[in-house]
C-alpha positions in Angstrom: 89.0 93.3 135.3 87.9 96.2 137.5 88.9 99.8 136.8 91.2 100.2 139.7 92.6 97.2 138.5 92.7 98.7 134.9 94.1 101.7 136.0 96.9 100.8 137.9 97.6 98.8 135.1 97.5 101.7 132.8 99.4 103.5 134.8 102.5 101.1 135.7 102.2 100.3 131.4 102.8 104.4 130.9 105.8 104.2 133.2 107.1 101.7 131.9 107.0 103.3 128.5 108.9 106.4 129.5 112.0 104.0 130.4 111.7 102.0 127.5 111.7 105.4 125.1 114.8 106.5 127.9 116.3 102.7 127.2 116.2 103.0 123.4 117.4 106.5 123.4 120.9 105.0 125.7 120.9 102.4 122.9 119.9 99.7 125.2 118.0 97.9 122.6 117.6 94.7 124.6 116.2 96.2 127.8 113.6 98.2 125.8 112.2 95.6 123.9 111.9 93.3 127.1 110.6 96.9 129.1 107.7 96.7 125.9 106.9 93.3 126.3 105.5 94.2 129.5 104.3 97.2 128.6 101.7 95.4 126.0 101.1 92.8 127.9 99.6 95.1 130.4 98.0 97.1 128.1 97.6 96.0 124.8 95.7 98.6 123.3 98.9 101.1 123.7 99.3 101.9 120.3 102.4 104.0 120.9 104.6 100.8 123.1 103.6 98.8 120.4 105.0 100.9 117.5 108.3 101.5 119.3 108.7 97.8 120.3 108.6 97.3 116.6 110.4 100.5 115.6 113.3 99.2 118.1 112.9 95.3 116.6 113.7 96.8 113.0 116.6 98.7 114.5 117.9 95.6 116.3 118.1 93.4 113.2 119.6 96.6 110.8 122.6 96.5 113.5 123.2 92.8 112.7 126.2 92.5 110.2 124.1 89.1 108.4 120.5 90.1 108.1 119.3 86.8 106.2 121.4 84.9 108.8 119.7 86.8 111.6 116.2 86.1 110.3 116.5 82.4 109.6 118.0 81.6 112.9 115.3 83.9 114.1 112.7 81.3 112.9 114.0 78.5 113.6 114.2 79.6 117.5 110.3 81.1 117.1 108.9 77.8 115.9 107.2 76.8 119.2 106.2 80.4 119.6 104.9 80.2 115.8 102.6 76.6 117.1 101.5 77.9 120.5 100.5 81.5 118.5 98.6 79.9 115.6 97.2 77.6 118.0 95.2 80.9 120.0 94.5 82.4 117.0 92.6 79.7 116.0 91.0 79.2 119.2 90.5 82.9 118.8 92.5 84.0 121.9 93.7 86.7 120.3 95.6 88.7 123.1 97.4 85.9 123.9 98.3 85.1 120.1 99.6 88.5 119.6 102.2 88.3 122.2 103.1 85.3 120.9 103.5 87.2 117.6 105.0 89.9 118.9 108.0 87.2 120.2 108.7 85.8 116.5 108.9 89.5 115.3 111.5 90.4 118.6 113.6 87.5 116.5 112.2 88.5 112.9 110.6 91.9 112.1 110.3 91.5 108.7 108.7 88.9 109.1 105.5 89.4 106.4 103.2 86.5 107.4 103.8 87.1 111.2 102.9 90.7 110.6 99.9 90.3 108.4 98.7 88.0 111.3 99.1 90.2 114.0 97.4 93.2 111.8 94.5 91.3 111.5 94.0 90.3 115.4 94.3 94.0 115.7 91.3 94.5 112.8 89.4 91.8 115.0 89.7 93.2 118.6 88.4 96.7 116.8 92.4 98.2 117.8 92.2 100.4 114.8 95.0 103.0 115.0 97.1 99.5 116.3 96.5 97.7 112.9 97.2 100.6 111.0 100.5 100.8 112.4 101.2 96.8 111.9 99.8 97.1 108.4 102.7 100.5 107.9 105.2 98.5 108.8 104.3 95.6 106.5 104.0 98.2 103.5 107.5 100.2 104.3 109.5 96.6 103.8 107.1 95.7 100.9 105.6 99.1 99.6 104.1 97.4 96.9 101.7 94.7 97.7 98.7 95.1 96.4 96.3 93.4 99.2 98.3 94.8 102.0 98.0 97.9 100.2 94.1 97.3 99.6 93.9 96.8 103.7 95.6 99.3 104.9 93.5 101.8 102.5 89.8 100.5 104.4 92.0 100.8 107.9 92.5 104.6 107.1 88.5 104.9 105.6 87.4 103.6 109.2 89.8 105.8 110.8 88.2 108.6 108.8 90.7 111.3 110.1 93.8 109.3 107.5 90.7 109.6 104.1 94.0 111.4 102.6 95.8 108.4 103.1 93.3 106.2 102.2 93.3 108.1 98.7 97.4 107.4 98.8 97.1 103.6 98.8 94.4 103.3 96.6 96.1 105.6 94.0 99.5 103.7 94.1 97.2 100.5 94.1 95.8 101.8 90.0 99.6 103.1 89.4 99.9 98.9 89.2 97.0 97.6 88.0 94.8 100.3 86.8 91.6 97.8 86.4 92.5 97.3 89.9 88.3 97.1 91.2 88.7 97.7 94.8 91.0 100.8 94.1 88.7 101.8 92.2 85.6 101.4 94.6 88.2 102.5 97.5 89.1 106.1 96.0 85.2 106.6 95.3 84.3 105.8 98.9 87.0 107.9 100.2 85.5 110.8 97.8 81.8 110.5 99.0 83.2 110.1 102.8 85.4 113.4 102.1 81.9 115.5 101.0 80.1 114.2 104.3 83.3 114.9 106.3 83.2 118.4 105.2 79.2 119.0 105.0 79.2 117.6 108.4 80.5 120.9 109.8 77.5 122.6 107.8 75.1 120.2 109.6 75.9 121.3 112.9 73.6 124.5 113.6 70.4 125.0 115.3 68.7 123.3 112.6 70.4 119.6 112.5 68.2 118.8 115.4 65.0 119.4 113.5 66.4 117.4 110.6 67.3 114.3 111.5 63.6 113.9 113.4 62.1 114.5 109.9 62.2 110.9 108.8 63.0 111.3 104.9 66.2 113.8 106.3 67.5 110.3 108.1 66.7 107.8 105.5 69.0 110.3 103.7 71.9 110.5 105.8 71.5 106.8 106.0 72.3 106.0 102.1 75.2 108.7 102.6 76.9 107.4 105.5 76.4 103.9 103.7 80.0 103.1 101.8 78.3 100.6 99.4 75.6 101.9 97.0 72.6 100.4 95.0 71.7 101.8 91.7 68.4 102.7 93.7 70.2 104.7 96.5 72.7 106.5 94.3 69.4 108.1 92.5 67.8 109.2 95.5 71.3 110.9 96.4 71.2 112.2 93.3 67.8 113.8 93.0 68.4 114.7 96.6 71.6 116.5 95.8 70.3 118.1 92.7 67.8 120.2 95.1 70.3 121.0 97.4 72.4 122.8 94.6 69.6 124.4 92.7 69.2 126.0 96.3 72.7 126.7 96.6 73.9 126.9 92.9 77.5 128.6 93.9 78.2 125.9 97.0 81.3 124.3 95.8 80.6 121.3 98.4 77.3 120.2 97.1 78.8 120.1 93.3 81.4 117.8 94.3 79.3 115.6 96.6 76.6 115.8 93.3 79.7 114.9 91.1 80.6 112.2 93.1 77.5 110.2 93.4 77.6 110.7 89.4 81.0 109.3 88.7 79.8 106.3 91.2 77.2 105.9 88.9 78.8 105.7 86.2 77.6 108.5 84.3 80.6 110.3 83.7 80.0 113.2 81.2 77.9 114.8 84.0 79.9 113.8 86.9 82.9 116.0 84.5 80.3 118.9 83.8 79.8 119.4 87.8 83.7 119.1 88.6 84.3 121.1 85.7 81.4 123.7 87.2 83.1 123.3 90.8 86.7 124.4 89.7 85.5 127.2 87.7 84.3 128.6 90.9 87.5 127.3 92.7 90.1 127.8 90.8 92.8 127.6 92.5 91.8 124.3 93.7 94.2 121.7 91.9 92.1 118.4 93.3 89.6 119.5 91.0 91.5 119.1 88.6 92.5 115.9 89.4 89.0 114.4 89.9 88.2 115.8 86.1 91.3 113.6 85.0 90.3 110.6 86.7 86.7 110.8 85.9 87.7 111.3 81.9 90.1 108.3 82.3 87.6 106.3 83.8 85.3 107.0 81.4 87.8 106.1 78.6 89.1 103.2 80.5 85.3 101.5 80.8 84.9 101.9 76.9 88.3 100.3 76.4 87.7 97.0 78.2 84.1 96.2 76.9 85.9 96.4 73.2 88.8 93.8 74.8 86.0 91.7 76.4 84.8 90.9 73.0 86.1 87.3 72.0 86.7 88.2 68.9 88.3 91.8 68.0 88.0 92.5 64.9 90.7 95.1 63.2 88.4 98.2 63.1 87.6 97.7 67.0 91.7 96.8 67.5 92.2 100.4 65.7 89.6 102.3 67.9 91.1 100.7 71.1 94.7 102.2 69.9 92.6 105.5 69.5 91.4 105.2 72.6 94.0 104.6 74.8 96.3 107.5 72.6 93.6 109.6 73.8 93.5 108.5 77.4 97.5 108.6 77.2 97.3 112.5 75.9 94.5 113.4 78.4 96.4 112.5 81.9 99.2 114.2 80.1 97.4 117.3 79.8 95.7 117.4 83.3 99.1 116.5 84.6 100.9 119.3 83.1 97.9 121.7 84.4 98.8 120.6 88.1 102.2 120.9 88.0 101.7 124.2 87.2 99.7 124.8 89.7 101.6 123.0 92.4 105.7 122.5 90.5 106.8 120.9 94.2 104.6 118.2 94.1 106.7 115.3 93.4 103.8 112.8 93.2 102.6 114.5 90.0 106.0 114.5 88.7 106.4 111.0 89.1 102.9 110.5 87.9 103.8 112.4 84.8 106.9 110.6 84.2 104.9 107.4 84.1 103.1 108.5 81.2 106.4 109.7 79.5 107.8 106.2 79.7 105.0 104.7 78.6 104.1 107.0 75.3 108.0 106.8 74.4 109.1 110.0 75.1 112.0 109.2 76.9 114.1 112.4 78.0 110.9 113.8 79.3 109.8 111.0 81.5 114.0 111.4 82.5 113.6 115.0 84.0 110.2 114.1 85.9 112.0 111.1 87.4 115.1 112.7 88.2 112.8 115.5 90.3 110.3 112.0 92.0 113.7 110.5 93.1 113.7 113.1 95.8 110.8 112.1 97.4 111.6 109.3 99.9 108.5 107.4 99.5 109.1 107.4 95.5 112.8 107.0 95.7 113.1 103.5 95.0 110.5 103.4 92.0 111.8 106.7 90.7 115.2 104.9 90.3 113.8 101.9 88.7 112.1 104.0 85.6 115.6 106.2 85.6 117.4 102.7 84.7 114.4 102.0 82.6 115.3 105.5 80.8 118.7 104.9 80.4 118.2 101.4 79.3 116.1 103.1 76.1 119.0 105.5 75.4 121.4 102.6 75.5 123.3 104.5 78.7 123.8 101.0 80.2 126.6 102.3 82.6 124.8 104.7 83.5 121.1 102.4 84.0 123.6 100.0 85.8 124.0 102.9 88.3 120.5 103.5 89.0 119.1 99.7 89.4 121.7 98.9 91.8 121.0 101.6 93.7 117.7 100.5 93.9 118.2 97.3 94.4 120.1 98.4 97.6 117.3 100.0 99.1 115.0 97.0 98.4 117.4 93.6 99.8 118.0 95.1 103.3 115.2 93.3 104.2 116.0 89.9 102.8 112.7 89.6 101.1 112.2 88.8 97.2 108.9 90.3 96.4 108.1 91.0 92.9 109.0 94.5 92.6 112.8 93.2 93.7 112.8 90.4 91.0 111.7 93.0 88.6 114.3 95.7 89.2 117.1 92.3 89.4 115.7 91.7 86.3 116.3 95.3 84.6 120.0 95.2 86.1 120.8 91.3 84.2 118.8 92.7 81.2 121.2 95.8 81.2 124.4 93.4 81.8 123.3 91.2 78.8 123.5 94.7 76.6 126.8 96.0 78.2 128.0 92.2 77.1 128.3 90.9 80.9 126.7 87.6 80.7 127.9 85.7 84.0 126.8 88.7 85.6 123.4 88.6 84.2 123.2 85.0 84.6 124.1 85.8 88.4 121.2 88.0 88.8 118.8 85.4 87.0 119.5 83.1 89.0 118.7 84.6 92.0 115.6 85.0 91.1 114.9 81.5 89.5 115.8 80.4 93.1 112.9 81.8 94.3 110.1 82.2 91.6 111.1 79.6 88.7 108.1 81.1 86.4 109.1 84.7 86.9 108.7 86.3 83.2 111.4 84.0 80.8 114.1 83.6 83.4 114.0 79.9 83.0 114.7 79.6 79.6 117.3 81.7 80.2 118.8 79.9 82.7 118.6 77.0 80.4 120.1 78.3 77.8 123.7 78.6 80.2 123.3 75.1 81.0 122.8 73.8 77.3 125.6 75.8 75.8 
């Protein structure tokens, strides 16, 4: 295609945006969408049509009085466009697969395979900021699958301006599974990429020109740029670093970058002296007190799973891996408590800290940092789960009714069952079995051995009602 060609097209596709964004602001849901189609097909790169085509798709199907109806009809009409689509993306026609894709979700929107599909045609024509957006959506229906989760936080690494975002994911990614090894790798990246972002501003004066001719200076800013480290490279950072702070020995930047490469490899008591040495300087600077949490919990964390690995644990090693994870339990706690302090709106933290309330058994604490988390809309519907789980402990089962069906509200408007659903279904039949409602309880078990038969010990309960 030409560039007149292309521009025209870019042009008529900008216009035609404006009156689908007038079209959805009249209501006229059905002339946007078709107004977007076109739009896209036009130009497909147009992050912004794209988003409200799927912002409008998700409003269409809210507006329907039987979502679950809605979305299996939905399919059953999209089958040939679900063959002709899976067809090009297999013959790697991806522009024409995605509109394909893009039909299915006009009918379906929540539509999780269709989604992760089109996110990762996006990946593979290099439409970034478009696959972030696809891979959003996918996470506000489901907020807490782990690989879309995973994806999302390298999307926002390679969009480098979203590295606070990238933190986010991997972060709620370790609040599920803390052994969670990409997490893990993820948030260290995103640390190392957050020391060149900022020293990056320090490179550019008269003197970056005369660096990066000097052949060691590029082999340098090589390993740095490089997201994956050897052992080899991490030392030569290292060493490098190391002369860069005894030159600047007050330049908070270099001790974080040094205590970064540290904590990468693995040697955590000096990657804490250097964060330790950076917030002394900086003070006021709460992250740094978060990186000395998570290097100390790493630390404790690797310790504790080469004692598990061990086939055979004896009861001394069973005792010091109690020990252990007491002492990992009391340290969050106390770096927790330090940043709340420091920052008493941050409901993350709260939440965070509430966590680590529930799970050391000290109940009415964990209540009053959930009941400040619930506020939060992108915690709301966890925060509500672990008030339940609260109440549930104190044996307020009215009251931990209250919350999980709330909950549970937020999570079925999209007809999907994903595990977090069947585990806050689970908390409200647990709660009716204590409060004595057993067809109830039976009623929300059975839901949920309708779709995952091996979910925890909902089968035998289920057979249990049928052999009494």
């Amino acid at each position: 295609m030409n560039d007149s060609i292309s521009k025209k097209n870019t042009d008529k596709a900008v216009k035609l945006y404006e009156k689908a964004k007038d079209a959805f602001n009249r209501n006229n849901l059905e002339y946007a969408i078709n107004l977007l189609f076109t739009t896209i097909e036009l130009s497909p790169h147009f992050v912004q049509a794209r988003h409200l085509l799927h912002l409008i798709q998700k409003k269409k199907l809210q507006q329907s009085k039987i979502i679950l109806a809605s979305r299996v009809i939905g399919n059953i009409l999209s089958i040939p466009d679900y063959i002709i689509g899976f067809i090009y993306f297999s013959q790697n026609k991806l522009y024409d697969a995605m509109m394909k894709f893009e039909k299915i979700l006009s009918r379906d929107p929540a539509n999780d395979l269709i989604l992760k599909t089109l996110g990762n045609c996006a990946i593979n024509l290099d439409m970034t900021e478009t696959a972030i957006d696809i891979f959003e959506t996918i996470q506000s229906i489901n907020p807490t699958n782990v690989k879309n989760l995973e994806t999302l936080g390298y999307l926002y690494i390679k969009n480098t301006s979203d590295l606070e975002k990238a933190k986010e994911c991997f972060t709620t990614i370790l609040q599920y599974d803390r052994t969670n090894s990409v997490a893990r790798k993820g948030l260290s990246d995103v640390a190392a990429l957050q020391t060149i972002k900022v020293a990056s501003y320090d490179d550019l004066s008269t003197s970056f020109l005369t660096k990066v001719k000097d052949p060691e200076y590029a082999d340098i800013t090589e390993k740095k740029l490089r997201a994956v480290r050897s052992e080899e490279d991490l030392q030569i950072l290292i060493k490098d670093t190391l002369e860069d702070h005894q030159k600047n020995p007050k330049n908070v930047k270099i001790i974080v970058e040094l205590a970064n490469y540290y904590l990468q490899a693995k040697e955590y008591n000096l990657a804490i002296r250097y964060y330790q040495k950076a917030r002394n300087l900086t003070p006021e600077d709460y992250t740094l007190t978060k990186m000395i949490m998570e290097a100390e919990t790493m630390k404790l964390d690797e310790t504790i799973l080469k004692l598990i690995k061990h086939k055979d644990i004896d009861p001394e090693s069973e005792q010091l891996i109690s020990e252990l994870q007491e002492l990992r339990s009391q340290t969050v706690l106390k770096y927790l408590r330090e940043m709340i302090a420091e920052r008493p709106t941050d409901r993350e933290l709260h939440f965070q800290l509430g966590r680590v309330y529930y799970d050391t058994y000290q109940i009415d604490e964990a209540l009053k940092e959930f009941q400040i988390a619930v506020n939060e809309p992108r915690l709301k519907v966890r925060s509500y789960n672990y008030l339940g789980l609260c109440f549930n402990e104190k044996k307020m089962f009215d009251i931990a009714e209250v919350q999980f069906n709330t909950a549970l509200k937020e999570l079925i408007r999209t007809g999907i069952l994903d595990q977090f659903t069947k585990e806050v279904m689970y908390n409200l039949a647990t709660v009716y079995e204590n409060m004595g409602h057993f067809d109830l309880a039976v009623e929300k078990y059975k839901e949920i051995y309708k779709v995952d038969i091996g979910f925890k010990d909902v089968a035998q309960k289920i057979n249990k009602t049928y052999n009494r």
